[in-house]
RODO-2510 file (C-alpha; in nm, 4 decimals, decimal comma):
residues 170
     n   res          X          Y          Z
     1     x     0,0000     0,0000     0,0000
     2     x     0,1351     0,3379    -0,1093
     3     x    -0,0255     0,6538     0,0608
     4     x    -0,1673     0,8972    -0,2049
     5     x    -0,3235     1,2501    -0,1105
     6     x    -0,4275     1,5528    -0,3333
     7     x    -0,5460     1,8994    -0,3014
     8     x    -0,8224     1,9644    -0,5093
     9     x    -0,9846     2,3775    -0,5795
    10     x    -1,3096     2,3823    -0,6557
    11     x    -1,3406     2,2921    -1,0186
    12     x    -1,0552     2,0865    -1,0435
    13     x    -0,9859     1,7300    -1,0885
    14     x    -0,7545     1,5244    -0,8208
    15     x    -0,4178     1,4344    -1,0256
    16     x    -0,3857     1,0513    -0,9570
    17     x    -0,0531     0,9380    -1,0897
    18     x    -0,1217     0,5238    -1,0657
    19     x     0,1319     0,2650    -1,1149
    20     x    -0,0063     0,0253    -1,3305
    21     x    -0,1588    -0,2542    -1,1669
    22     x    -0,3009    -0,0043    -0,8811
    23     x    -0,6016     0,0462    -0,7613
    24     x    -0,6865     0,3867    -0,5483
    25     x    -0,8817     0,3382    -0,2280
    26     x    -1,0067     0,6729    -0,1085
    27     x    -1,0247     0,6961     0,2415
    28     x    -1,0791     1,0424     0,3477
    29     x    -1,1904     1,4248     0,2015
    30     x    -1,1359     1,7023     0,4671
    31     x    -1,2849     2,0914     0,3494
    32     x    -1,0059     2,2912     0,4014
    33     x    -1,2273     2,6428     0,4953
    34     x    -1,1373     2,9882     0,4784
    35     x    -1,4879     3,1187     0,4268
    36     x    -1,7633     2,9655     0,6489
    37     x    -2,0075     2,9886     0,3387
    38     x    -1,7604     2,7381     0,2043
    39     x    -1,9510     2,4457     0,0284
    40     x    -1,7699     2,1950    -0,1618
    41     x    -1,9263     1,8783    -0,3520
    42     x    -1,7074     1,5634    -0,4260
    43     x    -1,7690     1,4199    -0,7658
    44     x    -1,6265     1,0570    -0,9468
    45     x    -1,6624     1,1224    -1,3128
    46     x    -1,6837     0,7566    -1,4566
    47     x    -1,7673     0,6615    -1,8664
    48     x    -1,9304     1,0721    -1,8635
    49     x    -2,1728     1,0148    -1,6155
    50     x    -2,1166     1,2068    -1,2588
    51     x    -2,1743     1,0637    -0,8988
    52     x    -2,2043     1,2622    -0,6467
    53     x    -2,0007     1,1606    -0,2963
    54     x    -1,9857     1,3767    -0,0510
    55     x    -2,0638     1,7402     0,0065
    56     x    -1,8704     1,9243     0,2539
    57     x    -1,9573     2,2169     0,4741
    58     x    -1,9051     2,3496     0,7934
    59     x    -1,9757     2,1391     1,0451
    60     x    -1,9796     1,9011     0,7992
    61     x    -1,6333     1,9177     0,7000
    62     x    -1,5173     1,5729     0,6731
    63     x    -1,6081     1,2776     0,5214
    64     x    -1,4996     0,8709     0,5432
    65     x    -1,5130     0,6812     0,2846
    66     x    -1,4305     0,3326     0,1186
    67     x    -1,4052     0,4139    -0,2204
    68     x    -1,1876     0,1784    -0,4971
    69     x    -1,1406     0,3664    -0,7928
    70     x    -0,9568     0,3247    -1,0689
    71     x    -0,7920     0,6162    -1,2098
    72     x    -0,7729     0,5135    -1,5517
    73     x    -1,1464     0,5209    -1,5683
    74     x    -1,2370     0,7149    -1,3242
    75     x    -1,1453     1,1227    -1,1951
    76     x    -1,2427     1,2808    -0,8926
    77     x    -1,3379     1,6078    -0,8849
    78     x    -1,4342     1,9444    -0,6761
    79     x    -1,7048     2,1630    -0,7640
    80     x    -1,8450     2,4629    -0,5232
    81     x    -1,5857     2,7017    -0,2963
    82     x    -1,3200     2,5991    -0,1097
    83     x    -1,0397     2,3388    -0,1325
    84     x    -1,1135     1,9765    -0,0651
    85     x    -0,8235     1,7446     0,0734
    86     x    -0,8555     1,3792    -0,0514
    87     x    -0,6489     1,0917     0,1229
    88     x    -0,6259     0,7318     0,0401
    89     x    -0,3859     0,4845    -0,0986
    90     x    -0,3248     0,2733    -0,3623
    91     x    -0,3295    -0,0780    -0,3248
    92     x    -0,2274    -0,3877    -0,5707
    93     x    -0,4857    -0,4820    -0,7849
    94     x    -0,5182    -0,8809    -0,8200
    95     x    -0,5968    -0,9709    -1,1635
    96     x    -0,7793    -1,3032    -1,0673
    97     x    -1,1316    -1,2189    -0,9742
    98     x    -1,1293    -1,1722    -0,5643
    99     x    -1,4962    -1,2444    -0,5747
   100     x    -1,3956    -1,6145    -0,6804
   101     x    -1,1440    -1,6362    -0,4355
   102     x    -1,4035    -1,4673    -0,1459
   103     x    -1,6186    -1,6912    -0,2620
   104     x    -1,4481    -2,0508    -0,2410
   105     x    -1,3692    -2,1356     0,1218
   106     x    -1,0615    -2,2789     0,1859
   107     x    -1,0136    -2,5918     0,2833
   108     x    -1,0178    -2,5120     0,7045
   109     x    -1,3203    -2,3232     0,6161
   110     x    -1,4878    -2,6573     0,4808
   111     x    -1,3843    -2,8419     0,7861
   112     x    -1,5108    -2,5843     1,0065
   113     x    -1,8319    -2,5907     0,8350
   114     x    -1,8840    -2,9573     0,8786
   115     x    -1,7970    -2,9968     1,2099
   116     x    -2,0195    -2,6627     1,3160
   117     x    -2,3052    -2,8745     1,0863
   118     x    -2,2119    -3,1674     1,2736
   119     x    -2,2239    -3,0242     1,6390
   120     x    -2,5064    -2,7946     1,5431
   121     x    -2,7125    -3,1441     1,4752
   122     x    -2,5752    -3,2917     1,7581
   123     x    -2,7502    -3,0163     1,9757
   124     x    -3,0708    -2,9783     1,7317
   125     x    -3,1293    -3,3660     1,8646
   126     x    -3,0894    -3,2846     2,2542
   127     x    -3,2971    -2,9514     2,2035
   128     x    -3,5957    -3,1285     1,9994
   129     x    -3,5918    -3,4176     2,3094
   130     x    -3,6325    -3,1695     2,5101
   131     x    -3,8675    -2,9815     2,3565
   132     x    -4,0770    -3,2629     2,3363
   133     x    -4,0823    -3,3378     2,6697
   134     x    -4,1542    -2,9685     2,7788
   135     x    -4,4690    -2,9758     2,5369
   136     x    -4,5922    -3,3648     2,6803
   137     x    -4,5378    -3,1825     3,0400
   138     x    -4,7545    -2,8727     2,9556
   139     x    -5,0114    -3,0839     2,7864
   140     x    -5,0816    -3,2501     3,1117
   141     x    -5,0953    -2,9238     3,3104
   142     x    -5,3543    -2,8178     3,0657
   143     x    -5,5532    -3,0916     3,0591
   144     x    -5,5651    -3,0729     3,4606
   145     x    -5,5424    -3,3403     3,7232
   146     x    -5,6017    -3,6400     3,6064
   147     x    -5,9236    -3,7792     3,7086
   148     x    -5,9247    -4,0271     4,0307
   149     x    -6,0740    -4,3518     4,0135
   150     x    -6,3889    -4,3983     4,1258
   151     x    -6,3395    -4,6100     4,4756
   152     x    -6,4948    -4,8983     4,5556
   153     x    -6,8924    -4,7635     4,7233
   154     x    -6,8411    -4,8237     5,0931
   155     x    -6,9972    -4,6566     5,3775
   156     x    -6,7284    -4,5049     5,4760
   157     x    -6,6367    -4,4136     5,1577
   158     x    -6,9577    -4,1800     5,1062
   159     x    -7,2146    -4,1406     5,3725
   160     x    -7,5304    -4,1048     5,0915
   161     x    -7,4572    -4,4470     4,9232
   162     x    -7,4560    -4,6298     5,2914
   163     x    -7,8195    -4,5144     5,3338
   164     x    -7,9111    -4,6503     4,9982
   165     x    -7,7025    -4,9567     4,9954
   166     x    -7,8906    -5,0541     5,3309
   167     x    -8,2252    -4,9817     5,1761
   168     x    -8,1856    -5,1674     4,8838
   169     x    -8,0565    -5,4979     5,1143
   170     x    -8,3660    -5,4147     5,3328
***
């Protein structure tokens, strides 16, 4: 990584002087005021068709960014009042696609995977057991106590059915 900065007037470009094989991440634009009217807007000029990025003010007078650009088909520019200061850095650019390399896991990222698969399935089987057994358990408690058998008519077991056992011997 190579730091690049520029100082850019309002209505001027940024002068990017890549290596080949460079790609410019820009980090940072900072309004460098004199006037506090100053308003600056940040522009990336790519195939003739303008973006704006950022527009700086006070109070507003700094902005972050994460910006790749590449300065062979892209400029930056300033338009408004006041001077904008751009920071960044340049920064190899691969020439295989990183999005098939982001998007192939390595190797230790398989494994990982499996075994985190593996263990997750593990614990999916304890959880459902015991989810199971949680919803048997509040099944019962909503269906209320059970219902007790009916015991055997005695006298003692209910005073009316004495009376009426007794008449029916009579």
């Amino acid at each position: 990584m190579t730091f690049w900065g520029a100082q850019v007037k309002a209505g001027g470009f940024a002068k990017v002087d890549a290596v080949p094989g460079t790609i410019l991440h820009l980090s940072e634009a900072c309004l460098d005021t004199t006037d506090a009217k100053d308003v600056a807007k940040i522009i990336i000029e790519s195939n003739k068709v303008e973006y704006a990025i950022a527009v700086l003010r006070e109070g507003h007078d700094r902005c972050s960014m994460d910006l790749f650009i590449d300065p062979t088909t892209a400029k930056v520019k300033v338009t408004g009042k006041g001077t904008v200061h751009l920071t960044g850095y340049f920064e190899v650019e691969d020439e295989d696609s990183e999005e098939d390399d982001d998007m192939k896991p390595t190797k230790l990222e398989k494994k990982a995977a499996m075994a985190a698969a593996k263990a997750g399935e593990d614990d999916d089987d304890e959880e459902d057991e015991e989810e199971e057994s949680e919803e048997d358990e509040e099944e019962e408690e909503e269906k209320g106590p059970a219902p007790k058998a009916a015991k055997a008519a005695s006298p003692k077991a209910s005073p009316k059915a004495a009376p009426a056992k007794a008449a029916a011997a009579a």
